[in-house]
N, CA and C atoms as an extended XYZ file, in Angstrom:
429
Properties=species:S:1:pos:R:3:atomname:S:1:resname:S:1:resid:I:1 pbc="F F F"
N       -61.992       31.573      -12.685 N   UNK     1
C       -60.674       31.710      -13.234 CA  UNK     1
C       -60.565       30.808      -14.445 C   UNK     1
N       -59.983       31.346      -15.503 N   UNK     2
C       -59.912       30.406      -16.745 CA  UNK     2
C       -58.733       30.187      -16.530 C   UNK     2
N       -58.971       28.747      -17.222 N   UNK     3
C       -57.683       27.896      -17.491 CA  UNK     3
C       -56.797       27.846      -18.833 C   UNK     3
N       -55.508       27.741      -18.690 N   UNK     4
C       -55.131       28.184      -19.915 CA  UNK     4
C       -55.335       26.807      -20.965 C   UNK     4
N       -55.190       27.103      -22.555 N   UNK     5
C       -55.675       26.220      -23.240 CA  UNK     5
C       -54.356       25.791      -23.568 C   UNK     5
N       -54.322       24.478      -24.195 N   UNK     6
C       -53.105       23.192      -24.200 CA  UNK     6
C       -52.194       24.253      -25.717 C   UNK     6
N       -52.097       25.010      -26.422 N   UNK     7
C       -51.269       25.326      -27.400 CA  UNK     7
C       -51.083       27.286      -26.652 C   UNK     7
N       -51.565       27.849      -25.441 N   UNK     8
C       -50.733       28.466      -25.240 CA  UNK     8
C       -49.804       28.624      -24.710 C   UNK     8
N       -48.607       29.526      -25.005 N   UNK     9
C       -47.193       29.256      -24.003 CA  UNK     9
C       -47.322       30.413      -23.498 C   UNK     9
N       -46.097       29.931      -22.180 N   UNK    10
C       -46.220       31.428      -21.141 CA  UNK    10
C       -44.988       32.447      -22.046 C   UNK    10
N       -45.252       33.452      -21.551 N   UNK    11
C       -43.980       34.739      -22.080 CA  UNK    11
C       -43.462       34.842      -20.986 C   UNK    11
N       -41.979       34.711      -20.638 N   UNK    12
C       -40.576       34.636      -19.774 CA  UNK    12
C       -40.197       36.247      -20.413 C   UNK    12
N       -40.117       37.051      -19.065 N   UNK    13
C       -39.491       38.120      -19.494 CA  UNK    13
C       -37.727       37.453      -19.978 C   UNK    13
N       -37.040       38.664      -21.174 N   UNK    14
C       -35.755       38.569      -21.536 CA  UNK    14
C       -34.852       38.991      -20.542 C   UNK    14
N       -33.875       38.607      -20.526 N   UNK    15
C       -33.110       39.645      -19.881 CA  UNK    15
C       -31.861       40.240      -20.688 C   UNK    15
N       -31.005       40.717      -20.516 N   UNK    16
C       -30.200       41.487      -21.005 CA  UNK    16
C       -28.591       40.294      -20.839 C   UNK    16
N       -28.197       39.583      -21.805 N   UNK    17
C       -27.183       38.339      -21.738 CA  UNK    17
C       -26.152       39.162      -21.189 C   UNK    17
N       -25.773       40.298      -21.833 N   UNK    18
C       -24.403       41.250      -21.357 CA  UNK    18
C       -23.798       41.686      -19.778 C   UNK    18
N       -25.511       41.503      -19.386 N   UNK    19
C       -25.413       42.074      -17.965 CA  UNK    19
C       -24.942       40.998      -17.007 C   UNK    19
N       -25.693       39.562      -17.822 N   UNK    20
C       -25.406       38.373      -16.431 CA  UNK    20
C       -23.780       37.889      -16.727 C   UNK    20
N       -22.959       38.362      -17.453 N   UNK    21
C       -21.892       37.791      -17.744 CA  UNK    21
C       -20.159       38.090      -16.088 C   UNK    21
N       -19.610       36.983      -16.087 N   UNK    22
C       -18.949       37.367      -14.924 CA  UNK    22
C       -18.090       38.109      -15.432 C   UNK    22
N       -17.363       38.944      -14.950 N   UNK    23
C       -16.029       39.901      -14.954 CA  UNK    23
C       -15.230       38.799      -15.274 C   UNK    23
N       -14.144       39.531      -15.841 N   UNK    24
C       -12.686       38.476      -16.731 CA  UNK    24
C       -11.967       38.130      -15.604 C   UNK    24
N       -11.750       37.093      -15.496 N   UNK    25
C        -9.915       36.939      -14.522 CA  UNK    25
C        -9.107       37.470      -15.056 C   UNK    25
N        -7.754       38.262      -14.663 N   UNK    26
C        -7.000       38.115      -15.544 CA  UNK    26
C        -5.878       37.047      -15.785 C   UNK    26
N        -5.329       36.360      -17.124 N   UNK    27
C        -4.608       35.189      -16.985 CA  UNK    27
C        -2.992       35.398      -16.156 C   UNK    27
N        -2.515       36.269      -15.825 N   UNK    28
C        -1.430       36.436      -14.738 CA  UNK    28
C        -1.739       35.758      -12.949 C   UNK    28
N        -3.202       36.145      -12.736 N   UNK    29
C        -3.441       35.754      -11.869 CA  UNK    29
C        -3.934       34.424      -11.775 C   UNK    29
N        -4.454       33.954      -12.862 N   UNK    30
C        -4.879       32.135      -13.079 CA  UNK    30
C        -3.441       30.986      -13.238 C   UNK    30
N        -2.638       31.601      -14.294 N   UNK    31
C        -1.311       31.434      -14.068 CA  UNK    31
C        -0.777       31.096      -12.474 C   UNK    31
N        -0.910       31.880      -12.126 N   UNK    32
C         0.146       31.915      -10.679 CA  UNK    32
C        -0.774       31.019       -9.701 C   UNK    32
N        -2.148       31.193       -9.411 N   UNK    33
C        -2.840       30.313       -8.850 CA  UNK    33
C        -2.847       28.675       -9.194 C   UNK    33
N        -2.297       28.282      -10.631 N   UNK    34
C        -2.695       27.065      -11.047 CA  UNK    34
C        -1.090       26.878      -10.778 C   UNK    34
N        -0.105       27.264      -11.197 N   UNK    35
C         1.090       26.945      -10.531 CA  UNK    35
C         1.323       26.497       -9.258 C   UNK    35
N         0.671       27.604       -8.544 N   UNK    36
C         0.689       27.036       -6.658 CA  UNK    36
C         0.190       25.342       -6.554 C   UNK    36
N        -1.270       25.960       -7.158 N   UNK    37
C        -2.080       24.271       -6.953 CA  UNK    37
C        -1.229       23.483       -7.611 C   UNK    37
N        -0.669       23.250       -8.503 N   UNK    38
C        -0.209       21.911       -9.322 CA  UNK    38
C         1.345       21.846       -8.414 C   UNK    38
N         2.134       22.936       -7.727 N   UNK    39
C         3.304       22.689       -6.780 CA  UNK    39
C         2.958       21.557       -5.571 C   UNK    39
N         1.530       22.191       -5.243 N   UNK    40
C         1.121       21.506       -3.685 CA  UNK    40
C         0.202       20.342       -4.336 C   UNK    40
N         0.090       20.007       -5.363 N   UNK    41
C        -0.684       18.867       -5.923 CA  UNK    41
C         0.821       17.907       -5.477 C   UNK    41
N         2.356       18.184       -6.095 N   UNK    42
C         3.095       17.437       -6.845 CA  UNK    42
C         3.747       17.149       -5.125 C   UNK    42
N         4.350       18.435       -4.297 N   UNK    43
C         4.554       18.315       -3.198 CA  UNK    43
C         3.360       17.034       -2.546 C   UNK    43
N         2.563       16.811       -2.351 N   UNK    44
C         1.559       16.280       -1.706 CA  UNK    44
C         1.753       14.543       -2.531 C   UNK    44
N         2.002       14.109       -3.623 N   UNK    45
C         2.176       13.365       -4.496 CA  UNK    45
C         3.110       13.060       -4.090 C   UNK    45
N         4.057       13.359       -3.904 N   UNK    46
C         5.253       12.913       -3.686 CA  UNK    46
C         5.874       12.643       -2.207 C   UNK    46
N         5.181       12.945       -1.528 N   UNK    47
C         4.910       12.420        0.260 CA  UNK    47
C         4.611       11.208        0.590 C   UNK    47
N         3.473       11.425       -0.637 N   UNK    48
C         2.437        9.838        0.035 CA  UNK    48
C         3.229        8.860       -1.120 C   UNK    48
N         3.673        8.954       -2.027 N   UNK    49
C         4.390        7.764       -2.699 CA  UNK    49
C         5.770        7.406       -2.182 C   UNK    49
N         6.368        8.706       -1.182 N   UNK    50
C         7.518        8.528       -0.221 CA  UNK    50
C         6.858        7.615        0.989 C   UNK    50
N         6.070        7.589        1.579 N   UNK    51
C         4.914        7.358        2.762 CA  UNK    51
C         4.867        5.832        2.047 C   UNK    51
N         4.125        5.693        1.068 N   UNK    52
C         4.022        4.078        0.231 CA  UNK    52
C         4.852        3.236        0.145 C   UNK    52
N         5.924        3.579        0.056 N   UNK    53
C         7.437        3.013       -0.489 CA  UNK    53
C         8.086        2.878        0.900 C   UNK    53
N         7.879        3.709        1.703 N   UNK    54
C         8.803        3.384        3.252 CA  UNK    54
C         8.082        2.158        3.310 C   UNK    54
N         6.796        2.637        3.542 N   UNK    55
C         5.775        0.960        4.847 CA  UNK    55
C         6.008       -0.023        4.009 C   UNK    55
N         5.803        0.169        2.308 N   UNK    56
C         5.857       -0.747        1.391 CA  UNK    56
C         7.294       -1.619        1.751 C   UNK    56
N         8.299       -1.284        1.963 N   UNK    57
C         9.669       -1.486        2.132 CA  UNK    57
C         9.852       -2.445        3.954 C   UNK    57
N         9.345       -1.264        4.796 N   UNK    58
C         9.319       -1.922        6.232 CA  UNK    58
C         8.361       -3.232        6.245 C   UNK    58
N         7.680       -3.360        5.712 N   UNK    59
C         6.926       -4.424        6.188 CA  UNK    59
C         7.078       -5.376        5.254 C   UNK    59
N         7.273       -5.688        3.739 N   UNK    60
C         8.160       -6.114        3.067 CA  UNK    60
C         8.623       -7.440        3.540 C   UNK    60
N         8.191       -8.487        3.523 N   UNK    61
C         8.756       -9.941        3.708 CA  UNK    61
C         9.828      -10.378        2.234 C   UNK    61
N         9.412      -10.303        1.460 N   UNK    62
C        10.184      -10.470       -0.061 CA  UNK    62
C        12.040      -10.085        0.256 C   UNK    62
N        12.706      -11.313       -0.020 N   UNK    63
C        13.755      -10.999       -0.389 CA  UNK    63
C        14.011      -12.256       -1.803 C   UNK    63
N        15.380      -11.677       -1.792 N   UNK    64
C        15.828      -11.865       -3.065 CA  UNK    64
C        15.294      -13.948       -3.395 C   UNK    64
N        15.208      -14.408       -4.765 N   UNK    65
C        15.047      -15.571       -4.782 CA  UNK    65
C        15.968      -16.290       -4.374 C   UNK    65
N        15.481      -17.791       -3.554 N   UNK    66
C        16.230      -18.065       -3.139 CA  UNK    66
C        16.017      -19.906       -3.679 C   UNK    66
N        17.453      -20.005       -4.228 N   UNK    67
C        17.117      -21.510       -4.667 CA  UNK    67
C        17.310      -22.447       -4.394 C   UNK    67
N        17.244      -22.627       -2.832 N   UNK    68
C        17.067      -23.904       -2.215 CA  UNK    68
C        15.759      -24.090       -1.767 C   UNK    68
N        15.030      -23.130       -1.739 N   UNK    69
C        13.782      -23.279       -1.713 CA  UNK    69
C        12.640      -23.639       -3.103 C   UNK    69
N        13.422      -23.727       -4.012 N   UNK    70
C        12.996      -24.387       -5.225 CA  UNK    70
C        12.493      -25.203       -5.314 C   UNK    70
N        11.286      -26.237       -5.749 N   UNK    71
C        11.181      -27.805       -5.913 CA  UNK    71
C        10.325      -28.407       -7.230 C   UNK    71
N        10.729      -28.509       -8.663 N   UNK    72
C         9.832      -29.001       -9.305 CA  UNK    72
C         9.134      -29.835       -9.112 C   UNK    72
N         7.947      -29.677       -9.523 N   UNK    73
C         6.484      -30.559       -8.764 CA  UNK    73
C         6.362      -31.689      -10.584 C   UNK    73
N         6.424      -32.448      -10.105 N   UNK    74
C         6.281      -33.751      -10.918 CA  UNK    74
C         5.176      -33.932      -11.630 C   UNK    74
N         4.877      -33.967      -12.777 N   UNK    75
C         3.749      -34.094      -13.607 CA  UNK    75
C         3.704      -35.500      -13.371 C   UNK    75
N         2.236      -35.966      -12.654 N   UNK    76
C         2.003      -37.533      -12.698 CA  UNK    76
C         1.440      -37.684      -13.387 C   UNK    76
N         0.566      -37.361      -13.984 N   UNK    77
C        -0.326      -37.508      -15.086 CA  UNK    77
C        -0.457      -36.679      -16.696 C   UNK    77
N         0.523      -36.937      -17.931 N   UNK    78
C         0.272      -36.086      -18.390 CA  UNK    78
C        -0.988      -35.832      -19.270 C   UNK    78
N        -1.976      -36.790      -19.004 N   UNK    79
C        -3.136      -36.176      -19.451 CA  UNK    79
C        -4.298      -35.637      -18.826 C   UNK    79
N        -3.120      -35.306      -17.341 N   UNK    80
C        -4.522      -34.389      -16.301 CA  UNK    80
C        -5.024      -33.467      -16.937 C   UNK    80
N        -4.163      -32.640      -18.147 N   UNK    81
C        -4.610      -31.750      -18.290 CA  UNK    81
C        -3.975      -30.200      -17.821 C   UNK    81
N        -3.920      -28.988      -18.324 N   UNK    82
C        -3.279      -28.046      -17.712 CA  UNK    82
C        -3.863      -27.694      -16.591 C   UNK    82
N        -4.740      -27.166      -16.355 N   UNK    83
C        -6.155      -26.650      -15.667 CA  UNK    83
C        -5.577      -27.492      -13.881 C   UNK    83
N        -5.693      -28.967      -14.082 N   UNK    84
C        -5.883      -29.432      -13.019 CA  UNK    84
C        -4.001      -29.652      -12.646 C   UNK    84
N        -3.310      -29.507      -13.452 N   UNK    85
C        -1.430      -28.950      -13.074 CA  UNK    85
C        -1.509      -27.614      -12.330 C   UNK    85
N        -2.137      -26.521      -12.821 N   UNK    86
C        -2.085      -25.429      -12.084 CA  UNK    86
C        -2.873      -25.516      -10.802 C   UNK    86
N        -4.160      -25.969      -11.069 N   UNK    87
C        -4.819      -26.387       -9.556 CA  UNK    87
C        -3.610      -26.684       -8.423 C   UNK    87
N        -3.098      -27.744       -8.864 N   UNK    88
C        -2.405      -28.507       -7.670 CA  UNK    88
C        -0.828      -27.797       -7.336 C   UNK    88
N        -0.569      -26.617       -8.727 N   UNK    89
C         0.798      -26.131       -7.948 CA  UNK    89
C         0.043      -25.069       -7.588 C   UNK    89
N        -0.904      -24.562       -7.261 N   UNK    90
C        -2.182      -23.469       -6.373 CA  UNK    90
C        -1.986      -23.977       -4.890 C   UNK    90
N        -2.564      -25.712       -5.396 N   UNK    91
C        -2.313      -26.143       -3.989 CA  UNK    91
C        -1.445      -25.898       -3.224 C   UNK    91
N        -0.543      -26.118       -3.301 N   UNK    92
C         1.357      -26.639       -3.492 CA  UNK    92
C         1.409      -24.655       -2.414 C   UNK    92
N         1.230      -23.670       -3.795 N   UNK    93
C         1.517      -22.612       -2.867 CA  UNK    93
C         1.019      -21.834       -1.670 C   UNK    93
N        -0.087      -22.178       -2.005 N   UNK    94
C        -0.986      -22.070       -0.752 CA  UNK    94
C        -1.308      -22.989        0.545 C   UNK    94
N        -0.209      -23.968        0.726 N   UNK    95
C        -0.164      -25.170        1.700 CA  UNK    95
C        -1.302      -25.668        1.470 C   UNK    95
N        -2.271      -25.652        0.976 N   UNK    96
C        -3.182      -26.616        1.086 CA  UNK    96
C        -3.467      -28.205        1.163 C   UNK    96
N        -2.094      -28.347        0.492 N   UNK    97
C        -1.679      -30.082       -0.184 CA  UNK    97
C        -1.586      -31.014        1.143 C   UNK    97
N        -1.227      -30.003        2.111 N   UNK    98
C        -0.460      -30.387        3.411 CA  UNK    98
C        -1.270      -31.116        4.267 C   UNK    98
N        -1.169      -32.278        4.732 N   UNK    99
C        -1.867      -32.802        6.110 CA  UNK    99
C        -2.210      -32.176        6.880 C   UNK    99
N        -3.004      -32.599        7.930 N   UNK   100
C        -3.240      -31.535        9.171 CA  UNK   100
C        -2.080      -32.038       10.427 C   UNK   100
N        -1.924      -33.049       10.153 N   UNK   101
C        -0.153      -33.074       11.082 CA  UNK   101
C         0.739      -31.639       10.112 C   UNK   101
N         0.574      -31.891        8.986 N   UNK   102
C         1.796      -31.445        8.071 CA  UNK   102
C         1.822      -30.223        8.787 C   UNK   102
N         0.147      -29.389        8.544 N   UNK   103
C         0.225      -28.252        8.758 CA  UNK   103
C         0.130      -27.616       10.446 C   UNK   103
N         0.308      -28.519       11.194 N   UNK   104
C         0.409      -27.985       12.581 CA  UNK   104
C         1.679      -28.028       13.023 C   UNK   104
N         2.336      -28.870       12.296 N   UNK   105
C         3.583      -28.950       12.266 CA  UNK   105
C         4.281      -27.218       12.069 C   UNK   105
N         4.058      -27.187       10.487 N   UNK   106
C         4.383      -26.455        9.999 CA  UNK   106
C         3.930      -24.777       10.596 C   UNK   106
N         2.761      -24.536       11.157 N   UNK   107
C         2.401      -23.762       12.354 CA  UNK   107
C         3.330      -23.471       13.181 C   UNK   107
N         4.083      -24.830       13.833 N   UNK   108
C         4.389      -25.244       15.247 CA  UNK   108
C         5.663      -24.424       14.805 C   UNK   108
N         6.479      -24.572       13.716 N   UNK   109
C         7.623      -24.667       13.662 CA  UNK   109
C         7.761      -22.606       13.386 C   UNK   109
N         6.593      -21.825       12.420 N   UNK   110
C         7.120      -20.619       12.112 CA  UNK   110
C         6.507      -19.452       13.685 C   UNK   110
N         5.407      -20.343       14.750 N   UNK   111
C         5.742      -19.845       16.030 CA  UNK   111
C         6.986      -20.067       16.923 C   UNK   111
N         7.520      -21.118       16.003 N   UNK   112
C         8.989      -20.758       17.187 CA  UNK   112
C        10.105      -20.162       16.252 C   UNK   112
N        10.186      -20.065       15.452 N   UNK   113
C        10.788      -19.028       14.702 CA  UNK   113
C        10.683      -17.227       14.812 C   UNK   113
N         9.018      -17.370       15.218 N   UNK   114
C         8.791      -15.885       15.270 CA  UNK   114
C         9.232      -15.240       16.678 C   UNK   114
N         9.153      -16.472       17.345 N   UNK   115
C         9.324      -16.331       18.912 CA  UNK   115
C        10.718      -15.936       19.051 C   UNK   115
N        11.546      -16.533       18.346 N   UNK   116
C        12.881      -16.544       18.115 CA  UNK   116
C        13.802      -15.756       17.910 C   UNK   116
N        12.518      -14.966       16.699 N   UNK   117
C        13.043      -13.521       16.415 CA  UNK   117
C        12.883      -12.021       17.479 C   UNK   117
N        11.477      -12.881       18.354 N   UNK   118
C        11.140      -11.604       18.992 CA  UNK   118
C        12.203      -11.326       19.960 C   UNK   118
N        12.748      -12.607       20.290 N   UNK   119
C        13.642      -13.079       21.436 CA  UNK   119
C        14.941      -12.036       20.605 C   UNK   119
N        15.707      -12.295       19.634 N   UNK   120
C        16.371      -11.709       18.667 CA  UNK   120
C        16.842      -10.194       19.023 C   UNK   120
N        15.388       -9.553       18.597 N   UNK   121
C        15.009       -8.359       19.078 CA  UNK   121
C        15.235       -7.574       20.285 C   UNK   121
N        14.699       -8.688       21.509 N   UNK   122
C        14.588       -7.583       22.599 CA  UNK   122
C        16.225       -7.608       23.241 C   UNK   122
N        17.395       -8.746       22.844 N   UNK   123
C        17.882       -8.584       22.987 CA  UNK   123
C        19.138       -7.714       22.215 C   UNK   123
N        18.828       -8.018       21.361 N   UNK   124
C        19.493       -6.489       20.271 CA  UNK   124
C        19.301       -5.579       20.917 C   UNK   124
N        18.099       -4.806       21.549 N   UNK   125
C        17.464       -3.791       21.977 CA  UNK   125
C        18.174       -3.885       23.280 C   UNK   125
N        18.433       -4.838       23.929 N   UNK   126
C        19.415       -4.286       25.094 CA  UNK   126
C        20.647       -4.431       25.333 C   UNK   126
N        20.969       -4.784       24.342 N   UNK   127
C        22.513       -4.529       23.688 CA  UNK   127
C        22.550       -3.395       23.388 C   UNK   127
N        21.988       -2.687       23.034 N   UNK   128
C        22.372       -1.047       22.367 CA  UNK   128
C        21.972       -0.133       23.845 C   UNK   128
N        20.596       -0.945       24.842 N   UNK   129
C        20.607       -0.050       25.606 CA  UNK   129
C        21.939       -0.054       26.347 C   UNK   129
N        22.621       -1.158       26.790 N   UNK   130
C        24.111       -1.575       27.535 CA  UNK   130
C        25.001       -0.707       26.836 C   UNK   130
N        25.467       -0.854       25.416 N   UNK   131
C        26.232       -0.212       24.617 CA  UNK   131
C        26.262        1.273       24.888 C   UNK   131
N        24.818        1.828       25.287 N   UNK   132
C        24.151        3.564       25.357 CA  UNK   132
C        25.083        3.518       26.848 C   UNK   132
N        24.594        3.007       27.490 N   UNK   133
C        24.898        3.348       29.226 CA  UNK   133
C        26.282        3.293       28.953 C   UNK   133
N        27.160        1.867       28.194 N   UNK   134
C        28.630        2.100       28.420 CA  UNK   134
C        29.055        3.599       28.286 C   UNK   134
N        28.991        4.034       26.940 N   UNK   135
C        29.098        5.372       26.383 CA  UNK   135
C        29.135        6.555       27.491 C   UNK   135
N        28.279        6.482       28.203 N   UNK   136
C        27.463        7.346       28.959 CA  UNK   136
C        28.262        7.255       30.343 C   UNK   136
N        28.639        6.539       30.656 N   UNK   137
C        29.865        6.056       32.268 CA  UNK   137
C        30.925        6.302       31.898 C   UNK   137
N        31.489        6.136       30.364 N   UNK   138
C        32.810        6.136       30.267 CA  UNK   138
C        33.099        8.065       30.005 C   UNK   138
N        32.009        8.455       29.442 N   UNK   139
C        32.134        9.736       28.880 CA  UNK   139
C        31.562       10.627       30.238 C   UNK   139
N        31.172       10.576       30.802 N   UNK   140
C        30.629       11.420       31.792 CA  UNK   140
C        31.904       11.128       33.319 C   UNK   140
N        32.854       10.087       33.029 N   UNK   141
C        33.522        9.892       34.615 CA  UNK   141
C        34.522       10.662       34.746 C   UNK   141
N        35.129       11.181       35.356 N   UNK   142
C        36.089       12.075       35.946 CA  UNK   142
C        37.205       11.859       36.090 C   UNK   142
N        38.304       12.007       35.545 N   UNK   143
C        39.661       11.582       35.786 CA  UNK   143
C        40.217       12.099       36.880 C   UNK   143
């Protein structure tokens, strides 16, 4: 069997370009299809940024500023430098500055706060169940 030599090329039958071409859409029907999709794109868009904004909202610790919780932090040094001012109000926000009394303290004090609230809660929650039952004896009894 001979081998072919390095300057010949192979011949690729042609084919006919006209034939491989797809059939037209017509634009009435691309129209109406891209309408649907971009409805259920915007419908669907607008769920999950409704969906974002609820949890974003429920879970939400942020309220309004409050300025007793304010405290300018004292420049002791003014040639610390900026760098090492921001360091330390970094510190400052991130408790870090804090002792380890400071901060067990400070632990100690937002578990009984939370406790406080849960406490808060379950009794709210059976206040409304009491409130439900009143409703429910007074409206259901028989004159």
């Amino acid at each position: 069997m001979a081998e072919p030599l390095q300057n010949e090329t192979l011949k690729v039958p042609v084919t006919n370009a006209a034939a491989v071409c797809p059939p037209p859409i017509p634009e009435d029907e691309v129209a109406k299809v891209a309408t649907t999709k971009f409805g259920n794109l915007q419908s669907m868009l607008s769920k999950q940024i409704d969906l974002h904004v609820s949890k974003s909202n429920s879970t939400s610790k942020s309220s309004a500023f409050d300025d007793s919780r304010w405290k300018e932090l004292a420049v002791k040094d003014e040639s610390a430098g900026f760098a090492n001012i921001m360091e330390r109000q970094w510190d400052v926000m991130t408790e870090k500055h804090l002792s380890q009394l400071q901060t067990a303290e400070l632990k100690h004090i937002r578990n009984m706060k939370a406790s406080l609230q849960q406490q808060i809660a379950a009794l709210q929650d059976s206040l409304k169940a009491f409130q439900q039952a009143e409703m429910e004896i007074l409206m259901t009894s028989s004159s």
